[in-house]
C-alpha positions in Angstrom: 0.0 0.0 0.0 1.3 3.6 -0.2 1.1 6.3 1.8 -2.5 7.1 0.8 -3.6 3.7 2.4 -4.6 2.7 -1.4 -3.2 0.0 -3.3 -0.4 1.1 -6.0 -0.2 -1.1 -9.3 3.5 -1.3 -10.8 3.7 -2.0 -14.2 7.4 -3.5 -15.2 8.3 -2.2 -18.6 9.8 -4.7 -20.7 10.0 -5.3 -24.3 10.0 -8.9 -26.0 13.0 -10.4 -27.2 15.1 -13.8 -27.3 16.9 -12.7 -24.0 18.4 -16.4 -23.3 19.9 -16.3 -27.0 21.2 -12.7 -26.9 22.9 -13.4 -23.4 24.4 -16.5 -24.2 25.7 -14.6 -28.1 27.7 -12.2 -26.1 28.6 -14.3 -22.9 26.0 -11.7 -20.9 23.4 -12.0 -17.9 20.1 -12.0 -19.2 19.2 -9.2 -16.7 21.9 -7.6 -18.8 20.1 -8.2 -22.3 16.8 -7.6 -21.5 17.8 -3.7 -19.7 19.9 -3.0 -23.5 16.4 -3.8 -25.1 14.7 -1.8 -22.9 16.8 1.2 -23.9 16.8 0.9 -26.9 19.6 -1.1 -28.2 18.8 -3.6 -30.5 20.5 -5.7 -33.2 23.9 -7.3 -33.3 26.2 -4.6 -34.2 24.1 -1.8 -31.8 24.3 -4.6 -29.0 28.4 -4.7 -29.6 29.2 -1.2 -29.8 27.1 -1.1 -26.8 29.0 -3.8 -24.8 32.5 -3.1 -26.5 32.6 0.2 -27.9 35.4 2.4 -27.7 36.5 5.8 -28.5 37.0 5.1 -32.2 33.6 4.4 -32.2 32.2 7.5 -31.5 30.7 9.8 -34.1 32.6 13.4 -35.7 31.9 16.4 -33.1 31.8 17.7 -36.2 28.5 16.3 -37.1 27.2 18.9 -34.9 25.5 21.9 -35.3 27.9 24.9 -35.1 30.8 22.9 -34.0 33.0 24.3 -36.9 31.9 27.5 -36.5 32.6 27.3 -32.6 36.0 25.9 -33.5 37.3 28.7 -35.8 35.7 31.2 -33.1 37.8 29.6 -30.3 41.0 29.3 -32.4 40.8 33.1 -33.3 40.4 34.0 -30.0 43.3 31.7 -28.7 45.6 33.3 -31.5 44.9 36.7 -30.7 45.3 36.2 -26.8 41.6 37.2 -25.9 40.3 36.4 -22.6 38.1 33.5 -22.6 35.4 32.7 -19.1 33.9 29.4 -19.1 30.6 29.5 -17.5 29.7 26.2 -15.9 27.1 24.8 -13.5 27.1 24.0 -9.7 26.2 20.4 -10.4 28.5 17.5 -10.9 28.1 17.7 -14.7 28.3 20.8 -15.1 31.5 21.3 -12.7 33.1 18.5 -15.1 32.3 19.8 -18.3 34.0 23.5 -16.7 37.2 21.3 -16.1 37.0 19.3 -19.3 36.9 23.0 -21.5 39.4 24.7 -19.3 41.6 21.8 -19.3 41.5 22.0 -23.1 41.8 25.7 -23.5 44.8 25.4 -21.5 46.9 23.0 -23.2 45.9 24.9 -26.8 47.7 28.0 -25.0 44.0 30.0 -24.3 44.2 32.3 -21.5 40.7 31.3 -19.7 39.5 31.4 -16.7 35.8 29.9 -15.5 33.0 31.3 -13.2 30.7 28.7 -11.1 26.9 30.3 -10.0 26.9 30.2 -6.6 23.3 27.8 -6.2 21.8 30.6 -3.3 22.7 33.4 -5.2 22.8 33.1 -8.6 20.5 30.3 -8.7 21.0 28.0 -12.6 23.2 28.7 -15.4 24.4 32.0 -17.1 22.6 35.6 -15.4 23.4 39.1 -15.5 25.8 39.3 -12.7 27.8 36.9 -14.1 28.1 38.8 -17.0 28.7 42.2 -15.2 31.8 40.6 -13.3 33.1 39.4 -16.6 32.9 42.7 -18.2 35.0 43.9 -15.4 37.5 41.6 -15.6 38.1 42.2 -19.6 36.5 39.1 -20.3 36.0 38.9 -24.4 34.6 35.9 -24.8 31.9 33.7 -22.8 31.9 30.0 -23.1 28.6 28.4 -21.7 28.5 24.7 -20.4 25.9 22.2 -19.2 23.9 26.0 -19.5 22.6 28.6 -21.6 20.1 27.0 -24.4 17.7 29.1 -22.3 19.3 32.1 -21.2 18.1 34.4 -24.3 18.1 37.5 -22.0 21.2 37.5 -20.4 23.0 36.2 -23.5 21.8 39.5 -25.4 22.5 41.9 -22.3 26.1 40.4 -23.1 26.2 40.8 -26.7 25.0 44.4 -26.2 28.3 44.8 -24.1 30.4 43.6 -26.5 31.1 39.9 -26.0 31.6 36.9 -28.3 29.7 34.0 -27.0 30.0 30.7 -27.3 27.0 28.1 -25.8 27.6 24.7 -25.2 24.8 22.5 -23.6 22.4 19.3 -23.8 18.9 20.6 -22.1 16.2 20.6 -24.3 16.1 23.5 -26.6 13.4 26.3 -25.5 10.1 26.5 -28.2 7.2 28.3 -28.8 3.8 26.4 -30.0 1.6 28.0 -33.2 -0.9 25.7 -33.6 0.2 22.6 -34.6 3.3 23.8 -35.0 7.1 24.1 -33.4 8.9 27.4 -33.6 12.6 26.5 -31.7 13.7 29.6 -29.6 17.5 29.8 -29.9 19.7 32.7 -27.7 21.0 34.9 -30.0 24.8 33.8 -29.0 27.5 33.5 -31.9 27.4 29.9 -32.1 25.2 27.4 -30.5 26.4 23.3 -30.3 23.3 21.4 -28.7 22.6 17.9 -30.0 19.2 19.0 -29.5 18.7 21.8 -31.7 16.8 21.1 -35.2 19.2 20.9 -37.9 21.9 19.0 -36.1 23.1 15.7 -37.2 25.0 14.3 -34.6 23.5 10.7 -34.0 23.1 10.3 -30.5 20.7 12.9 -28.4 21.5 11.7 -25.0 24.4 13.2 -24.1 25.0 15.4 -20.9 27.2 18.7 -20.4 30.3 17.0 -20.0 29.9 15.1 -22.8 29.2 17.8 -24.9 32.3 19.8 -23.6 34.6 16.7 -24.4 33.2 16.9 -27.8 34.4 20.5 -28.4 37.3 19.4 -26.5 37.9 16.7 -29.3 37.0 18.9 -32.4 39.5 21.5 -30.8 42.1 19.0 -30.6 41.5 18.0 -34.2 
């Protein structure tokens, strides 16, 4: 019973398959199998790369949306010694996507620093006092991570004071509803990589911040 005193029905969700025969195929449990069908992953070669895949088997970052354009963005900047401010998130992915970028920058000779929101004061992701302190530092450029896909405001109140920026996330891309139809609402930053956004053709949606940031990480590299 739950706390209401009424009974509670749980329904297990579970799709059909051959679970015996894919476990013993791959030397698996069969707890094993059946949670890869469940998600998704189905058919000998998805059912490998899932068990065995490795970094060779991952997709271009520059399949995504923007990534070139991010690239040659953060390659000028690095040249020309701007000041670059990562702008990460108090959470674990966020805080690991910051290191990932500024770990990057680094070692490509950027001079970057990164800014954390304090949770109490600055609540989620990218705001106007952020911004302000960057300004004052003689920050040029604002690299967003595990945020900013929804910070349309502040990311124009920047723009307005003379910043490049850059926006890096995996939420859900902001939309408006006409009808039937879907109208995305994109901030009006330089470049925007989100696997999420219409248009891009990176395979695989599911990724969090830190991937993401590894992604530039990897295209930067290349």
């Amino acid at each position: 019973k739950g706390v209401s005193g009424l009974k509670e029905q749980w329904m297990l969700y579970t799709k059909k398959a051959d679970f015996k025969a894919i476990a013993s195929r791959f030397g698996i449990d069969q707890v094993t199998a059946r949670i890869m069908q469940n998600r998704g992953v189905e058919g000998d070669r998805a059912i490998r790369e899932y068990l065995h895949g490795t970094l060779a088997d991952c997709p271009s970052p520059f399949l995504m949306k923007d990534m070139e354009k991010t690239v040659e963005i953060l390659n000028k900047k690095i040249r020309d010694g701007k000041r670059i401010r990562v702008i990460g998130d108090y959470d674990i992915d966020g805080v690991c996507a910051t290191y990932i970028l500024i770990k990057a920058l680094k070692r490509l000779g950027a001079d970057v620093d990164y800014d954390i929101p304090d949770r109490i004061l600055d609540g989620y992701g990218l705001n106007i006092h952020l911004i302000e302190l960057a300004a004052e530092a003689g920050v040029d450029t604002l690299l967003t991570c595990d945020n900013g896909i929804a910070a349309s405001e502040q990311i124009r109140y920047a723009k307005e004071r003379g910043m490049t920026v850059l926006v890096t996330d995996h939420h859900e891309v902001p939309f408006e509803k006409t009808g039937e139809e879907k109208r995305e609402i994109l901030p009006p930053a330089d470049a925007v990589v989100n696997p999420h956004q219409a248009g891009c053709s990176y395979p695989f949606k599911g990724l969090c911040g830190a991937a993401v940031a590894y992604k530039l990480a990897e295209a930067l590299y290349e």
